[in-house]
OpenMM code with the backbone's topology and positions (N, CA, C; nanometers):
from openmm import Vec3, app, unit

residues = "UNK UNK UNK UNK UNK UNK UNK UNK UNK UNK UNK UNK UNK UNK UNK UNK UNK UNK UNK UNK UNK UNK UNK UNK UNK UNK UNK UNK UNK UNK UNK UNK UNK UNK UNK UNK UNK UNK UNK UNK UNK UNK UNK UNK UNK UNK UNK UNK UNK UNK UNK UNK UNK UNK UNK UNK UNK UNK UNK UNK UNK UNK UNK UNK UNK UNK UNK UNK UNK UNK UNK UNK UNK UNK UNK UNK UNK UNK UNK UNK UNK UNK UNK UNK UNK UNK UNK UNK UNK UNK UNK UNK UNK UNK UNK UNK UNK UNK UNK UNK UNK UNK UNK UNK UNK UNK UNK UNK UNK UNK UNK UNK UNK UNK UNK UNK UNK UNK UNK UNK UNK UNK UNK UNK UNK UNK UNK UNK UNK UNK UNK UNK UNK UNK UNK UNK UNK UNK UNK UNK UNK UNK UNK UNK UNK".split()
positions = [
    Vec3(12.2711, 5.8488, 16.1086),
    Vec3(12.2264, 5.9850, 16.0927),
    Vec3(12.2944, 6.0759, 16.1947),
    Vec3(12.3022, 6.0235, 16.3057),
    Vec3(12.4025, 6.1385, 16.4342),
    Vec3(12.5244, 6.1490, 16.3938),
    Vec3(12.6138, 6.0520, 16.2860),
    Vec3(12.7114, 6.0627, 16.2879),
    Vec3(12.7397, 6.1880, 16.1585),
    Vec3(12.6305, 6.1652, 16.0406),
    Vec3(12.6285, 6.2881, 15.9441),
    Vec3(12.5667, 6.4003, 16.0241),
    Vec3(12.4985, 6.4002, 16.1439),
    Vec3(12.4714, 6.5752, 16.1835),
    Vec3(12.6021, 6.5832, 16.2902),
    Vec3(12.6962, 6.5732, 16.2880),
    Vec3(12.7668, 6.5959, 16.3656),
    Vec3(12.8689, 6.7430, 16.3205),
    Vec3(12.9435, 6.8101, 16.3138),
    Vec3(12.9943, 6.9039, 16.2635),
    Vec3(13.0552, 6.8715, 16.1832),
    Vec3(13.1305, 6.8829, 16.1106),
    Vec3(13.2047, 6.8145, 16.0083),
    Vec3(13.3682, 6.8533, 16.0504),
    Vec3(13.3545, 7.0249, 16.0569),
    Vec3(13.4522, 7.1008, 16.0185),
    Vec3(13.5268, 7.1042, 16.1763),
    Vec3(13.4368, 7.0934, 16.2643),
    Vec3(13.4595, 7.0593, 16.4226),
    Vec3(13.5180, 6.9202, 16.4718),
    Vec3(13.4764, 6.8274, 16.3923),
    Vec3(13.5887, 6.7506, 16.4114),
    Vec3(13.6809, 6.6886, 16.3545),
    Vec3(13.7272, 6.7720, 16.2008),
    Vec3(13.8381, 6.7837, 16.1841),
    Vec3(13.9291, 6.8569, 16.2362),
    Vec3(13.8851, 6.9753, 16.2654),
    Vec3(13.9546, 7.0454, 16.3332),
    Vec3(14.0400, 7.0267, 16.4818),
    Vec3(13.9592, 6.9047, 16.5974),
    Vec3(14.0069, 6.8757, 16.6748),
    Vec3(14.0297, 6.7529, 16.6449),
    Vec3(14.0622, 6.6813, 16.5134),
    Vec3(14.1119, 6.4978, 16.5197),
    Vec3(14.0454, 6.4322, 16.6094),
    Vec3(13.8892, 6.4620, 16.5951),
    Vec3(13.7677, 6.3708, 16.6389),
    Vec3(13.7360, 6.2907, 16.5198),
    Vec3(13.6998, 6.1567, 16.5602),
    Vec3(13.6593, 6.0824, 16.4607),
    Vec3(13.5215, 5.9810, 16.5152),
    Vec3(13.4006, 6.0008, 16.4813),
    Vec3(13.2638, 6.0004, 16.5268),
    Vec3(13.2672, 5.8506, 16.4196),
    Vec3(13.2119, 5.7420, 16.4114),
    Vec3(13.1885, 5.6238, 16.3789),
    Vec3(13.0435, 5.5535, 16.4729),
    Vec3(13.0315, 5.4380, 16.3654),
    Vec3(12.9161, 5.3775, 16.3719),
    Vec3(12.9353, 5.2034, 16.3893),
    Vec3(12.9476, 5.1561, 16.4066),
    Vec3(12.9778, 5.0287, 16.3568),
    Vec3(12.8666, 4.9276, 16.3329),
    Vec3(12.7238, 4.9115, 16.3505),
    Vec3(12.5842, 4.8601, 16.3625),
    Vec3(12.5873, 4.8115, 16.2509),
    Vec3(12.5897, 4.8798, 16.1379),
    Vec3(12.5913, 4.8835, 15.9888),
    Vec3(12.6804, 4.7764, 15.8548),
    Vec3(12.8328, 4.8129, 15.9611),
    Vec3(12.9503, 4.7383, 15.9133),
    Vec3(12.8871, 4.5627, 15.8971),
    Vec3(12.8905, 4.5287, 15.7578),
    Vec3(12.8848, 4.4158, 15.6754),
    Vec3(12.9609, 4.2920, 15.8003),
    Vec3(13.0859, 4.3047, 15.8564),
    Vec3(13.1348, 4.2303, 15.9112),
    Vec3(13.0696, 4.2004, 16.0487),
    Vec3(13.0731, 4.3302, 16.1534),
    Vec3(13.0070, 4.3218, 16.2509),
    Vec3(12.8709, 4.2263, 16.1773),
    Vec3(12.7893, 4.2581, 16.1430),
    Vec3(12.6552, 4.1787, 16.1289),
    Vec3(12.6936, 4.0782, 16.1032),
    Vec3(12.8153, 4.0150, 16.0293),
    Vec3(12.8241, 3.8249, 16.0183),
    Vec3(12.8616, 3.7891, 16.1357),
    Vec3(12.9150, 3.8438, 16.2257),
    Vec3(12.9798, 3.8255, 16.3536),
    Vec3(12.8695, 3.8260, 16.4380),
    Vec3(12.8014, 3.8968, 16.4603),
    Vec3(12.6423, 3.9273, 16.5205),
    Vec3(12.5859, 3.7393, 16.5060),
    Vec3(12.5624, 3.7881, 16.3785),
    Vec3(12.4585, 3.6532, 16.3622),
    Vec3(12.5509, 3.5381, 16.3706),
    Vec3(12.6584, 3.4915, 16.3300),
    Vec3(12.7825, 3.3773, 16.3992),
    Vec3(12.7716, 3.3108, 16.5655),
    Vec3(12.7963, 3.4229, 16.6264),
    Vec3(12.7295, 3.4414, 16.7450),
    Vec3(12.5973, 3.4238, 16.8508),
    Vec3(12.5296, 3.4755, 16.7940),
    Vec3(12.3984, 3.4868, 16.8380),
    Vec3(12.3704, 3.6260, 16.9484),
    Vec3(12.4800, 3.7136, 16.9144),
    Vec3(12.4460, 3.8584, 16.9705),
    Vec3(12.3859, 3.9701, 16.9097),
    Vec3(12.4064, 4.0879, 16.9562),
    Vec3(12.3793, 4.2085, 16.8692),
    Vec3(12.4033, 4.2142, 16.8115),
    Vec3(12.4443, 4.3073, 16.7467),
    Vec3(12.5421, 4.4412, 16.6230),
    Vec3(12.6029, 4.4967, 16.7147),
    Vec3(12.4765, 4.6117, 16.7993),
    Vec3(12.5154, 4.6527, 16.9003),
    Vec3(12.6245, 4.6024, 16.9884),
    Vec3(12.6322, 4.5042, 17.0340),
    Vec3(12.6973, 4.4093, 17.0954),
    Vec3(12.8870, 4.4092, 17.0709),
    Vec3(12.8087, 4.3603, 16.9413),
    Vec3(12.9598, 4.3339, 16.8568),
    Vec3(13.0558, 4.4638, 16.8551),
    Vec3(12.9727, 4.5715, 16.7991),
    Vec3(13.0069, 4.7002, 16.7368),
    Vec3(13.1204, 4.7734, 16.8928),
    Vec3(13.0724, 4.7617, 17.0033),
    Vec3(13.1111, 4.8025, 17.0987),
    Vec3(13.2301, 4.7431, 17.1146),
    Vec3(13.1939, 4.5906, 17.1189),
    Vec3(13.3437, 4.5025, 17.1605),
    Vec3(13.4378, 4.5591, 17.1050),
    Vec3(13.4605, 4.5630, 16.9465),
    Vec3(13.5197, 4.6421, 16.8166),
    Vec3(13.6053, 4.7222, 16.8804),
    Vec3(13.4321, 4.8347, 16.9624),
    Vec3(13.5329, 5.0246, 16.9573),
    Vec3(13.6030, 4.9779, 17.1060),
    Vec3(13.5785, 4.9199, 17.1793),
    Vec3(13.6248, 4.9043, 17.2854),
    Vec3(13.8228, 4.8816, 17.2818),
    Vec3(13.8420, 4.7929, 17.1992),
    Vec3(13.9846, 4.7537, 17.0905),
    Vec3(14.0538, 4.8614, 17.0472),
    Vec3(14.0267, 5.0103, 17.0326),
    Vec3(14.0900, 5.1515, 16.9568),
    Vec3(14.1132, 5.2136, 17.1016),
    Vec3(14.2255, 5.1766, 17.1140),
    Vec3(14.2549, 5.3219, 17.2474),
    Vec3(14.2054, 5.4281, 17.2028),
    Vec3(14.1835, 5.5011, 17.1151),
    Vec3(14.1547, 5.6321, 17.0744),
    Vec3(14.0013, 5.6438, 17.1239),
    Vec3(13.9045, 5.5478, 17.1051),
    Vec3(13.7609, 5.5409, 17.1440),
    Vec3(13.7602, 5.5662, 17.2570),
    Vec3(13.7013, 5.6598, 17.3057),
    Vec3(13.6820, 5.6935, 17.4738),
    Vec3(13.5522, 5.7926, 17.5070),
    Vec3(13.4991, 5.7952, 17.3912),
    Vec3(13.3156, 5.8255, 17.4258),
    Vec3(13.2387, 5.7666, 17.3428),
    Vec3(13.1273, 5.7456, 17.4111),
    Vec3(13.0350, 5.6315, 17.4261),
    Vec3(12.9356, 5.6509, 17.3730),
    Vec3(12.8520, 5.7164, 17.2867),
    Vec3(12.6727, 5.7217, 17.2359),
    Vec3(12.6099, 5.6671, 17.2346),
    Vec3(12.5042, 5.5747, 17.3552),
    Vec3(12.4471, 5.4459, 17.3243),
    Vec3(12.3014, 5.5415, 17.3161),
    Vec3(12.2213, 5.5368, 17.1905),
    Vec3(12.0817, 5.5714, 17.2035),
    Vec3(12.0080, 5.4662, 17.1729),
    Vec3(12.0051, 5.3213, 17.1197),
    Vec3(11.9119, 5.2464, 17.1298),
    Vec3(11.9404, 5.1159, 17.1444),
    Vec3(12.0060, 5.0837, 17.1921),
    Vec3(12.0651, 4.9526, 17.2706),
    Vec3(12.1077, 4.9542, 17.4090),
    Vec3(12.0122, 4.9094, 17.4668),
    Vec3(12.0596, 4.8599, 17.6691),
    Vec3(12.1473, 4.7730, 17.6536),
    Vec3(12.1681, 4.6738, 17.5509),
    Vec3(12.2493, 4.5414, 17.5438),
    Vec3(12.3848, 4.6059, 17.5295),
    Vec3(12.4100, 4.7178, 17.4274),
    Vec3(12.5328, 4.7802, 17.4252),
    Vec3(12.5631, 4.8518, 17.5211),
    Vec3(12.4938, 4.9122, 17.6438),
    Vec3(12.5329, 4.9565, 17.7581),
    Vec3(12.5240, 4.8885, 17.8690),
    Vec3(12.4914, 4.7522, 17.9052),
    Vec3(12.5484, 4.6767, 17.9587),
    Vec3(12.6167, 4.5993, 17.9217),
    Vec3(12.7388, 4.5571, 17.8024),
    Vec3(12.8427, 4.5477, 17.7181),
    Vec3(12.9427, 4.5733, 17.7964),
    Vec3(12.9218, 4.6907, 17.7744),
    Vec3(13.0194, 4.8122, 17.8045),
    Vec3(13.0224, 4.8138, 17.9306),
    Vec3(12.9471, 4.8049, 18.0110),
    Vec3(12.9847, 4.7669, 18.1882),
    Vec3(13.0174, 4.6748, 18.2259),
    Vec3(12.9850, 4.5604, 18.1618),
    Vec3(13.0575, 4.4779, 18.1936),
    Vec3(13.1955, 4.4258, 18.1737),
    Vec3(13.2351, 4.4880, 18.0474),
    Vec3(13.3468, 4.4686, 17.9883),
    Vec3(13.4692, 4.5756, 18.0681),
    Vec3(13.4466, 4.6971, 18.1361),
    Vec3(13.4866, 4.7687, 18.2385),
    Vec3(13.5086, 4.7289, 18.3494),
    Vec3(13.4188, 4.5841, 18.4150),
    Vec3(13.4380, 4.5676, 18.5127),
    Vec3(13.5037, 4.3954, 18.4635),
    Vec3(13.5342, 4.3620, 18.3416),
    Vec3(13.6092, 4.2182, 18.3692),
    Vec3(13.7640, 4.2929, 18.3083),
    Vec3(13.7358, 4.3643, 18.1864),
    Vec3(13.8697, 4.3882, 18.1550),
    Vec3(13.9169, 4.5192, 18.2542),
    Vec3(13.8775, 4.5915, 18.2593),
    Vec3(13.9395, 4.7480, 18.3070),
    Vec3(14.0355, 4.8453, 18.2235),
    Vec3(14.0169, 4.7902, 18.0869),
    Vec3(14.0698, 4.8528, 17.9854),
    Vec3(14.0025, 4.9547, 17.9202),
    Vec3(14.0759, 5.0817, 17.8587),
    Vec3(14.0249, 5.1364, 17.7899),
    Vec3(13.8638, 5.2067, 17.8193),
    Vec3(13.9021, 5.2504, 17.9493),
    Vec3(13.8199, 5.3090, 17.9906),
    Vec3(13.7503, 5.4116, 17.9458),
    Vec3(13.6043, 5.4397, 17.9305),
    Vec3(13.5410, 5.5703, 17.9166),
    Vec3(13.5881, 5.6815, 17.9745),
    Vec3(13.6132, 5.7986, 17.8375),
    Vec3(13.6224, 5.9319, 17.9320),
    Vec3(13.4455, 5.9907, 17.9349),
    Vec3(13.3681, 5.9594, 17.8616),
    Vec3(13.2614, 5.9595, 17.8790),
    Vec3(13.1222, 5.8590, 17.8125),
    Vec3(13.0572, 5.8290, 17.8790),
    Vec3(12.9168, 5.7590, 17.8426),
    Vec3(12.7987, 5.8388, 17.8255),
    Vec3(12.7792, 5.8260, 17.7229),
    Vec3(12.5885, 5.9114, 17.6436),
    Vec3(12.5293, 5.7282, 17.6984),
    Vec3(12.4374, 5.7423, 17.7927),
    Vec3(12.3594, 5.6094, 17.7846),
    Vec3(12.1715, 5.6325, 17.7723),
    Vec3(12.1749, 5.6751, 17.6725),
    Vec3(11.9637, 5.6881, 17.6350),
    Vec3(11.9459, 5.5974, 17.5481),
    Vec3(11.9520, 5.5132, 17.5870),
    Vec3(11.8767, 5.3812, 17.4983),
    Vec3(11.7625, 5.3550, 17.5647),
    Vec3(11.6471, 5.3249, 17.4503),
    Vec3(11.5240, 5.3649, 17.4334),
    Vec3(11.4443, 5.1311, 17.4739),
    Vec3(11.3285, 5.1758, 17.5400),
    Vec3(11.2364, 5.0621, 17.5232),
    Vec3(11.2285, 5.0144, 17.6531),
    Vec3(11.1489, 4.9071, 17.6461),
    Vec3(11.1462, 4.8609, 17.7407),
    Vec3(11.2201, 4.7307, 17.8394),
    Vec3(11.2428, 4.6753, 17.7439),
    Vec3(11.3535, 4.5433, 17.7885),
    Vec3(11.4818, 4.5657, 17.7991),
    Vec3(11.5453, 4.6215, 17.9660),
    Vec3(11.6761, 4.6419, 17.9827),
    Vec3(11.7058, 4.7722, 17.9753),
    Vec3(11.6167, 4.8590, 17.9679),
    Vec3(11.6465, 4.9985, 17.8984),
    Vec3(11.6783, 5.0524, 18.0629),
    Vec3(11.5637, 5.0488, 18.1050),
    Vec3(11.5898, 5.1297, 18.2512),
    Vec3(11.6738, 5.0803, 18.3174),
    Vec3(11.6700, 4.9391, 18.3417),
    Vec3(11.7907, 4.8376, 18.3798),
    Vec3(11.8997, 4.8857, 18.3687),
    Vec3(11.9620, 4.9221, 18.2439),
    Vec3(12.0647, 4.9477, 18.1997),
    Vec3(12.1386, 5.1272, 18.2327),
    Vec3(12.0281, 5.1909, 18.2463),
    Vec3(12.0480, 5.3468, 18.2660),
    Vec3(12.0975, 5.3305, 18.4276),
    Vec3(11.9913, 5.2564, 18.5093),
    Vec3(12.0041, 5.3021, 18.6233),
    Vec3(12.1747, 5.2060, 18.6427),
    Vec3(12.1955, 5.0955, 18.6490),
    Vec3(12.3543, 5.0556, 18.6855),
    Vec3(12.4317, 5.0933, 18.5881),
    Vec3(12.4421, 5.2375, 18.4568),
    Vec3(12.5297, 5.3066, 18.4679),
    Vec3(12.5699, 5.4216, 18.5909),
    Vec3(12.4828, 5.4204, 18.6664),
    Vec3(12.4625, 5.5740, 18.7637),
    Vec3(12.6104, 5.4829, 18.8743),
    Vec3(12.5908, 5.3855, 18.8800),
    Vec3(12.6659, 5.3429, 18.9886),
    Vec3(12.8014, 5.3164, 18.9341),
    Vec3(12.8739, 5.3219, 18.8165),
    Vec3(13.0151, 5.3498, 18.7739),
    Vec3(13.0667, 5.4611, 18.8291),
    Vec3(13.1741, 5.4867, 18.8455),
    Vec3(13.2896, 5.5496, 18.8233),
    Vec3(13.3496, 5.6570, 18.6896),
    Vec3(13.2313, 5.6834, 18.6402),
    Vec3(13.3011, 5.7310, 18.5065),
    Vec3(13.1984, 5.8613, 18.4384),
    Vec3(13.2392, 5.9544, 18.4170),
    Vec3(13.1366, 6.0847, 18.3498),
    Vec3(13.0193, 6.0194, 18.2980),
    Vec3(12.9037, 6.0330, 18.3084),
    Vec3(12.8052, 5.9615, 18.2018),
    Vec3(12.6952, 6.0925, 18.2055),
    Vec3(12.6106, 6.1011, 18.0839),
    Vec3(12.4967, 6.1276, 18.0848),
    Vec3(12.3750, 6.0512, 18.0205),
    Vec3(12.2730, 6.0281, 18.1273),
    Vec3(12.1763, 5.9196, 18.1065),
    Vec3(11.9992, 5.9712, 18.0840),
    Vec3(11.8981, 5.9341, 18.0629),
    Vec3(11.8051, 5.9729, 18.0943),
    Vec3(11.7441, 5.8786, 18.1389),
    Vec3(11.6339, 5.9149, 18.2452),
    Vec3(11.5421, 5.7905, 18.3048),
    Vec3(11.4499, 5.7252, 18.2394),
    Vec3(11.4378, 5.5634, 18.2579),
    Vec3(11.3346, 5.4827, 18.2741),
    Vec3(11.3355, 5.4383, 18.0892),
    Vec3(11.2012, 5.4289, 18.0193),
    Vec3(11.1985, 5.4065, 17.9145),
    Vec3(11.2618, 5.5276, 17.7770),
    Vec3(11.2160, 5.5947, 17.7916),
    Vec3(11.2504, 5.7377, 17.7220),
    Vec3(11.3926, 5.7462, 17.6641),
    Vec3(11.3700, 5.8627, 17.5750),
    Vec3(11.5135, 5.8615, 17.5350),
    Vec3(11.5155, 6.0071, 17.4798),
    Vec3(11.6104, 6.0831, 17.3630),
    Vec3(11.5790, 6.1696, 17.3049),
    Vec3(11.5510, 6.1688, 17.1763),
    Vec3(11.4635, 6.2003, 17.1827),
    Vec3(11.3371, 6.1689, 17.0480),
    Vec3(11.4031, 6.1972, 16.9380),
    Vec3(11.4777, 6.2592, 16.8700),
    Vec3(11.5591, 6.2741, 16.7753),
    Vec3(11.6885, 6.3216, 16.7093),
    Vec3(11.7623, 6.2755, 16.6334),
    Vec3(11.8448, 6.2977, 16.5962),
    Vec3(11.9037, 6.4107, 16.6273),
    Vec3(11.8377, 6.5266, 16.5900),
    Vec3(11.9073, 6.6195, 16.5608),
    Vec3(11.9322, 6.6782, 16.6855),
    Vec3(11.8541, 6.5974, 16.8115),
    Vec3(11.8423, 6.6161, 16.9520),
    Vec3(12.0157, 6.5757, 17.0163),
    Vec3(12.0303, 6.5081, 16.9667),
    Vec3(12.1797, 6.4683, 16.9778),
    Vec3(12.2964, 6.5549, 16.9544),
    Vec3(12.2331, 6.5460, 16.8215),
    Vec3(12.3301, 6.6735, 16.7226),
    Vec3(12.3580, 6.7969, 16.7706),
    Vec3(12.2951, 6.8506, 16.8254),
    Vec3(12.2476, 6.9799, 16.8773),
    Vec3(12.3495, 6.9708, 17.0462),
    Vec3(12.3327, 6.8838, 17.1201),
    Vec3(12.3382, 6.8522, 17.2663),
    Vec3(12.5053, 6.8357, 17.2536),
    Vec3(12.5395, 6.7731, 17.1381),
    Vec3(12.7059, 6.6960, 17.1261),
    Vec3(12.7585, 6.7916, 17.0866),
    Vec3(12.7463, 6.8691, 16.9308),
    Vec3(12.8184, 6.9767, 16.9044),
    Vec3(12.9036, 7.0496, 16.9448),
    Vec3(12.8577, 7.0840, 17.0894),
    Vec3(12.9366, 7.2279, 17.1216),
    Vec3(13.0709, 7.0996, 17.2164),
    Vec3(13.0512, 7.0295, 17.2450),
    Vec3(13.1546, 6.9117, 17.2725),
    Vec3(13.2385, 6.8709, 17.2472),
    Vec3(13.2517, 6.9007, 17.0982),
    Vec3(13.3580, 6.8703, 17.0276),
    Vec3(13.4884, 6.9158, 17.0198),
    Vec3(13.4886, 7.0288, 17.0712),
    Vec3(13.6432, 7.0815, 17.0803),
    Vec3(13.6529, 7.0167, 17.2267),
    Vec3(13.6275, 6.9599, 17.3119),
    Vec3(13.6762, 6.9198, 17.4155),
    Vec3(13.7103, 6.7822, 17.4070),
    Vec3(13.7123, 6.6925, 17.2974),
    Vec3(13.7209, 6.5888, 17.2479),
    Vec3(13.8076, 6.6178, 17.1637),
    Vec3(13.9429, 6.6659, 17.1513),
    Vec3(14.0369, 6.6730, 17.0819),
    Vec3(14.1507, 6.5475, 17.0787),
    Vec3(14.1544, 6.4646, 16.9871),
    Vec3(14.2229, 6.3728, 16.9310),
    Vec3(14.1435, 6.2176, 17.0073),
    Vec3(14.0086, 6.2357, 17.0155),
    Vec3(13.9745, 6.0663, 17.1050),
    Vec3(13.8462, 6.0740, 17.0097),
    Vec3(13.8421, 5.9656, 16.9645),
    Vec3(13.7196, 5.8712, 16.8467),
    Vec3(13.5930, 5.8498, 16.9430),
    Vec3(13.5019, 5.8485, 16.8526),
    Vec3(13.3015, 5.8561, 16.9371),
    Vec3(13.2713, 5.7560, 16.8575),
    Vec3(13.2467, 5.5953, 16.9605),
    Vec3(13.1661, 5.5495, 16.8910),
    Vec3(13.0172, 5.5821, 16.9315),
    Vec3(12.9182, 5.5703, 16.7952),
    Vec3(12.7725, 5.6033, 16.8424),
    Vec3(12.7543, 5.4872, 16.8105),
    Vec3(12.6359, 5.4331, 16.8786),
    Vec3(12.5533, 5.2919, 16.8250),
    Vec3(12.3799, 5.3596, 16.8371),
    Vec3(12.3376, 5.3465, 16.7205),
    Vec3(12.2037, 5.3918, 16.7309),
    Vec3(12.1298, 5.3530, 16.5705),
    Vec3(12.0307, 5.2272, 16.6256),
    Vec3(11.9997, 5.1582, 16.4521),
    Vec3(11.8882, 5.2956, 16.4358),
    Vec3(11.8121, 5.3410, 16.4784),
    Vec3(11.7338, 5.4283, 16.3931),
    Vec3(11.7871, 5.5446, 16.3165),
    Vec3(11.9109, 5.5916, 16.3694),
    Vec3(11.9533, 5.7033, 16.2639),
    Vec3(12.0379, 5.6568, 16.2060),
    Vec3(12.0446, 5.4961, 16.1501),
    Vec3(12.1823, 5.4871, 16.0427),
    Vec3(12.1388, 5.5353, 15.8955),
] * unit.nanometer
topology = app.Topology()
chain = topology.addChain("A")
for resn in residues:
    res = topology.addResidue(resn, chain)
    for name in ("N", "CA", "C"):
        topology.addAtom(name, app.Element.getBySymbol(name[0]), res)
């Protein structure tokens, strides 16, 4: 759902390309092959596209500590920015607070919480988009697929 409220015409216009991967048929055989996420998987994926270089994690801690860790074994393909509000209780705060201690633009919110909806996103990212000219967004977020 964040990825359909996103502008449309805004990021064609700057050769933004906003993706999901949670969803993708493959990721999920890979998921369950495994014994990881989606989340999980989906990241490893965007992590692989030099072009991917912002981050939307709203409901997976597992995908934002992924992603830190994978920063600190590979050092590839670094974030130009991290969205980290993933929601709950297992790992959530965990996960917000040792993004604060990277090296890298992030915006996080504290503890369990997150932003309550979609269009909360939509609204917050928008005007963003021309500053994201030619670099891919993966979002990972199972409630608004």
């Amino acid at each position: 759902m964040i990825v359909n409220g996103l502008n449309k015409n805004g990021l064609k216009k700057f050769g933004v390309e906003a993706y999901c991967l949670v969803a993708d048929p493959d990721v999920a055989k890979e998921a369950k092959e495994r014994g990881i996420t989606r989340s999980m998987v989906g990241l490893e994926r965007a992590l692989k596209d030099p072009q991917t270089k912002i981050f939307l994690i709203g409901n997976a801690p597992t995908a934002l500590f992924t992603l830190l860790e994978k920063m600190d074994k590979e050092g590839e393909n670094i974030p130009k920015l991290i969205v980290g509000v993933p929601v709950g209780f297992v790992g959530c705060p965990e996960s917000k607070a040792e993004l604060s201690k990277y090296d890298v633009p992030f915006i996080r919110t504290n503890g369990t919480k997150r932003w309550k909806h979609s269009c909360s996103w939509c609204n917050a990212w928008n005007p963003f988009i021309k500053c994201t000219k030619g670099i891919n967004i993966l979002i990972i977020n199972h409630n608004f697929m």
